[in-house]
C-alpha positions as CSV (number, residue, x, y, z in Angstrom):
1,X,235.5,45.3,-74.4
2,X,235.4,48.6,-75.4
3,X,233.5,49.2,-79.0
4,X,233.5,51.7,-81.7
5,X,229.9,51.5,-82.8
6,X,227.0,49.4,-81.1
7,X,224.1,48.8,-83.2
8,X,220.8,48.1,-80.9
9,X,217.8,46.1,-81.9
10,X,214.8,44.5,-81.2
11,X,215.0,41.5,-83.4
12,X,217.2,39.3,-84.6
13,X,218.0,40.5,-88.0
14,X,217.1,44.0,-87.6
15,X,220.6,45.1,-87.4
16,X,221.8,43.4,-90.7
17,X,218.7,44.3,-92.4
18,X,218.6,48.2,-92.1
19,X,222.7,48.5,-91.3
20,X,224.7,45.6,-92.7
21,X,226.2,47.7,-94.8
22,X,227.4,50.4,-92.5
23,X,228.8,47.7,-90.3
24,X,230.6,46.2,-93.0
25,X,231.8,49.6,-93.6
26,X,232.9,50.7,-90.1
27,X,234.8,47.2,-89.9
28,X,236.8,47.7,-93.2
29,X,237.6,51.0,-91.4
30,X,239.2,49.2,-88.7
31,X,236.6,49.9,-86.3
32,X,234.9,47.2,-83.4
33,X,231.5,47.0,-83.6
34,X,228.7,45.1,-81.6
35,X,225.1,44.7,-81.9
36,X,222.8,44.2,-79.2
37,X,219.5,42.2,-79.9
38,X,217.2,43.2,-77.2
39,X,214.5,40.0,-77.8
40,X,215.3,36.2,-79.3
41,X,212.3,37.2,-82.1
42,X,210.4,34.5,-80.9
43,X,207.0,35.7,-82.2
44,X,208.2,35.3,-85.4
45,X,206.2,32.9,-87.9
46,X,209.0,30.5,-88.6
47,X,211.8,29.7,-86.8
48,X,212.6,28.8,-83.2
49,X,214.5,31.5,-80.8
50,X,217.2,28.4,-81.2
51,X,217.6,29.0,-84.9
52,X,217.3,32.7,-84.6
53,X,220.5,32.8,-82.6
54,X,222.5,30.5,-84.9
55,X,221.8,32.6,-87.5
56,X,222.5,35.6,-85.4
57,X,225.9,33.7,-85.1
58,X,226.4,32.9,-88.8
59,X,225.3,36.7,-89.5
60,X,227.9,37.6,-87.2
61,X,230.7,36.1,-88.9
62,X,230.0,37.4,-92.1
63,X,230.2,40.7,-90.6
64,X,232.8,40.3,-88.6
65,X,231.5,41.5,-85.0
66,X,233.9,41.6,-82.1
67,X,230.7,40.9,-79.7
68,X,227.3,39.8,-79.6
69,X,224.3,39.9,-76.7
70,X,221.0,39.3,-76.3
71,X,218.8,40.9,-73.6
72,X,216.1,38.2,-73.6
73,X,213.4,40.8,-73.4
74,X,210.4,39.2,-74.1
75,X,209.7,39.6,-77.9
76,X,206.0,42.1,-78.6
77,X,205.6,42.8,-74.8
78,X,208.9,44.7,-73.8
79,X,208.7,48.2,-72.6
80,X,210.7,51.1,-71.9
81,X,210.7,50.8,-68.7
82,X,212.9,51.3,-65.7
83,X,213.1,47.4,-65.5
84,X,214.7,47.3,-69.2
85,X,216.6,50.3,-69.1
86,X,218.9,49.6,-66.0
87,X,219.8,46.1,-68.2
88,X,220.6,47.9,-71.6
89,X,222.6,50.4,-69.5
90,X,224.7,47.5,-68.6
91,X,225.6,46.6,-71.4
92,X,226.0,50.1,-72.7
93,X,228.5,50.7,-69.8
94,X,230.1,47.3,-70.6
95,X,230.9,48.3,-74.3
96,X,231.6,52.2,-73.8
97,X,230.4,52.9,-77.5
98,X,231.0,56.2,-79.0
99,X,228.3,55.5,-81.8
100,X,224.9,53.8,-81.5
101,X,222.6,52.7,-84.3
102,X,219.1,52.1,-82.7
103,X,215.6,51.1,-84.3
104,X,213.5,53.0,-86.9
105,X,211.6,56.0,-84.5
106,X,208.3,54.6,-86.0
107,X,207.7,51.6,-87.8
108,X,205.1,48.9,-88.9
109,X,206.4,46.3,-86.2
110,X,205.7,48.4,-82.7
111,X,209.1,46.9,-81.4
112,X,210.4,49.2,-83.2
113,X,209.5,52.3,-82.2
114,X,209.8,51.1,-78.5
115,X,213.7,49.8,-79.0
116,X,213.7,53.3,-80.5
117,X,212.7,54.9,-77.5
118,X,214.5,52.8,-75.0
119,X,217.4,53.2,-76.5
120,X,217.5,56.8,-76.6
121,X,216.5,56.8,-72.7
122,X,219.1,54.0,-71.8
123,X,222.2,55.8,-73.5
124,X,220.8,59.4,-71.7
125,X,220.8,57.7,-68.2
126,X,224.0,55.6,-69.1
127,X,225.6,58.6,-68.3
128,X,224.6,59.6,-65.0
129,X,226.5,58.3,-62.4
130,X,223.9,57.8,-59.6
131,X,222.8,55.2,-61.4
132,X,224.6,51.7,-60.3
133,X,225.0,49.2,-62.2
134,X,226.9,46.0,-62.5
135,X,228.9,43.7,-65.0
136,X,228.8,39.9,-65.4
137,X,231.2,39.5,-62.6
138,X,230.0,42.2,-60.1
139,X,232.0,44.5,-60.9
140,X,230.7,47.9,-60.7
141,X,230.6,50.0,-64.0
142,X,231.4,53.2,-65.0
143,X,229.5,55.8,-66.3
144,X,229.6,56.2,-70.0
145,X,227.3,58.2,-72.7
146,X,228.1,57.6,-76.2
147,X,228.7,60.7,-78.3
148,X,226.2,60.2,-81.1
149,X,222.7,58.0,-81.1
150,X,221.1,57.6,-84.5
151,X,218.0,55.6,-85.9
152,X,218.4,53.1,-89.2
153,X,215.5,53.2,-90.9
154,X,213.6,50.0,-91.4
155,X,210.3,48.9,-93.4
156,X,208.1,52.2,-93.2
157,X,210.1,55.1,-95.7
158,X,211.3,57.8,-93.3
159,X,213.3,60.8,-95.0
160,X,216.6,60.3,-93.8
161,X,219.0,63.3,-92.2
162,X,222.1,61.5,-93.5
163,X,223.2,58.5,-95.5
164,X,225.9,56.3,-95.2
165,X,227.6,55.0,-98.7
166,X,227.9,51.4,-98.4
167,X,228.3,50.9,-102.0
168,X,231.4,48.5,-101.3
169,X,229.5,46.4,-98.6
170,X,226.3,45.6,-100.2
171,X,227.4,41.9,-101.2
172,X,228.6,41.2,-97.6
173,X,225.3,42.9,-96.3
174,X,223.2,41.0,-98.4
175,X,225.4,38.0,-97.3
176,X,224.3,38.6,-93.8
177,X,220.7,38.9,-94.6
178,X,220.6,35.5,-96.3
179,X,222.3,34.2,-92.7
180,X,218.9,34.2,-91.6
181,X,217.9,31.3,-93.7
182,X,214.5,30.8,-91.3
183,X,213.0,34.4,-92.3
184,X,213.4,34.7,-95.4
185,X,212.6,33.1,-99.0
186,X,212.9,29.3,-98.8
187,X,211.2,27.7,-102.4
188,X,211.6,24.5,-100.3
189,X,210.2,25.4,-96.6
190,X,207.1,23.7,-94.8
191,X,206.3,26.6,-92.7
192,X,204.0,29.5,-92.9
193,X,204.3,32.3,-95.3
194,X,204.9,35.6,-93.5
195,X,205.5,39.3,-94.6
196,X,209.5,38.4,-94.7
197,X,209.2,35.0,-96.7
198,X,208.6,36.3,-100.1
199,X,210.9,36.7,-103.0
200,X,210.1,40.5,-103.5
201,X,211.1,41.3,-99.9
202,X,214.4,40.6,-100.6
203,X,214.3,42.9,-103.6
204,X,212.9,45.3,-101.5
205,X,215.4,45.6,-99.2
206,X,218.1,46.2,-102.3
207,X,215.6,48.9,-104.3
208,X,215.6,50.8,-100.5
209,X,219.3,50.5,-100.4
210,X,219.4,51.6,-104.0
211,X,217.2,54.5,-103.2
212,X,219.2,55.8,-100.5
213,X,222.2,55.8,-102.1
214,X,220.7,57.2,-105.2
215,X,220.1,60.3,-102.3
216,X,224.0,60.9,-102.5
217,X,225.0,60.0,-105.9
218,X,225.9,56.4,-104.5
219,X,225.2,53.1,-105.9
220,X,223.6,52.0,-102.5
221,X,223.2,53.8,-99.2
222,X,221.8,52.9,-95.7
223,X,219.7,56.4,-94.3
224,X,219.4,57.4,-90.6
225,X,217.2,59.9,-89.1
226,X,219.6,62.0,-86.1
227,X,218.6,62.6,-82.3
228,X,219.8,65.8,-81.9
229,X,221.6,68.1,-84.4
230,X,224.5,66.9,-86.3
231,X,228.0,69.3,-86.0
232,X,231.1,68.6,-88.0
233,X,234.8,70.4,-87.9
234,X,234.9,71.2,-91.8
235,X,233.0,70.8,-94.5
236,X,235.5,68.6,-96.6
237,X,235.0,65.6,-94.5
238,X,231.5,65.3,-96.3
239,X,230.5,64.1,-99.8
């Protein structure tokens, strides 16, 4: 299936956290997108990798994605490795996206900036065509590099290089955060209390979004931090 934007991350709710909006967004637009989760977040304080992915599902549909996978790398201990590369390159060939969203370059969960750095290596070598790879069914896959590779940003504040106005998404990404009824606020849950469960994290997550839209005169706004520098045709096609 061949996909628009692909929005890589190491968690479970990573994506819909720090992009929801933009998907949302790119969607309206008439664009496919996909999200790759690289782990099933099973370090996580509550939750089972079970529940992560029905939520992961539910999120989904909110959203709208035309497809879904999970790596199963092993949540905390994955690496950017040769190993983990050659899979996301897979499914990097398998999607052809001309866009990918990737993990905050540095961040308070280290995940994050190693998804970050995988995925910049895996989309490089994706297009070299030495390197074999396979789909589901054998079939041998194609070289592809997508066009553009840039980083959400994600719990730590990083200045971003551009913002993307998603003031007309931010109930439907909000919708998708709530999806993930195991991570976050729950008056009535048994289980531990963790960095995610509290009430302010939640408003949080909006002030951020109000912050970076506030960067572009926008009611809310999701930043990203580029990979190399950014070229445009004309200048009218900005705000």
């Amino acid at each position: 299936m061949k996909l628009d934007l692909v929005v890589m991350a190491a968690h479970p709710d990573d994506a819909e956290m720090s992009c929801g909006g933009t998907i949302a967004s790119a969607i309206a637009q008439g664009k496919k997108v996909g999200i790759i989760d690289f782990t099933r977040g099973e370090l996580g304080t509550r939750g089972t990798p079970e529940i992560r992915a029905a939520e992961a599902a539910a999120a989904s549909k909110i959203l709208n994605i035309s497809a879904r996978e999970n790596l199963g790398f092993r949540d905390g201990f994955f690496k950017n490795d040769e190993e983990h590369q050659m899979k996301l390159i897979a499914a990097i060939r398998r999607y052809q996206p001309d866009v990918v969203l990737a993990n905050a370059i540095e961040d308070r969960h280290p995940d994050h900036g190693k998804g970050a750095a995988l995925a910049v290596d895996a989309c490089f070598y994706s297009g070299l065509r030495m390197i074999q790879t396979f789909d589901f069914d054998g079939t041998s896959q194609q070289a592809w590099r997508p066009k553009a590779l840039y980083h959400y940003i994600q719990d730590r504040f990083i200045k971003p290089d551009l913002v993307v106005d998603i003031s007309k998404y931010w109930d439907s990404k909000e919708a998708s955060i709530r999806a993930y009824k195991s991570q976050f606020y729950d008056p009535n849950s048994t289980e531990p209390e963790s960095y995610l469960t509290s009430p302010e994290f939640l408003e949080f997550l909006k002030a951020r979004s109000q912050e970076m839209g506030h960067m572009i005169g926008a009611k809310f706004g999701e930043g990203y931090t580029k990979t190399k520098m950014i070229g445009i045709n004309d200048f009218f096609s900005l705000i």
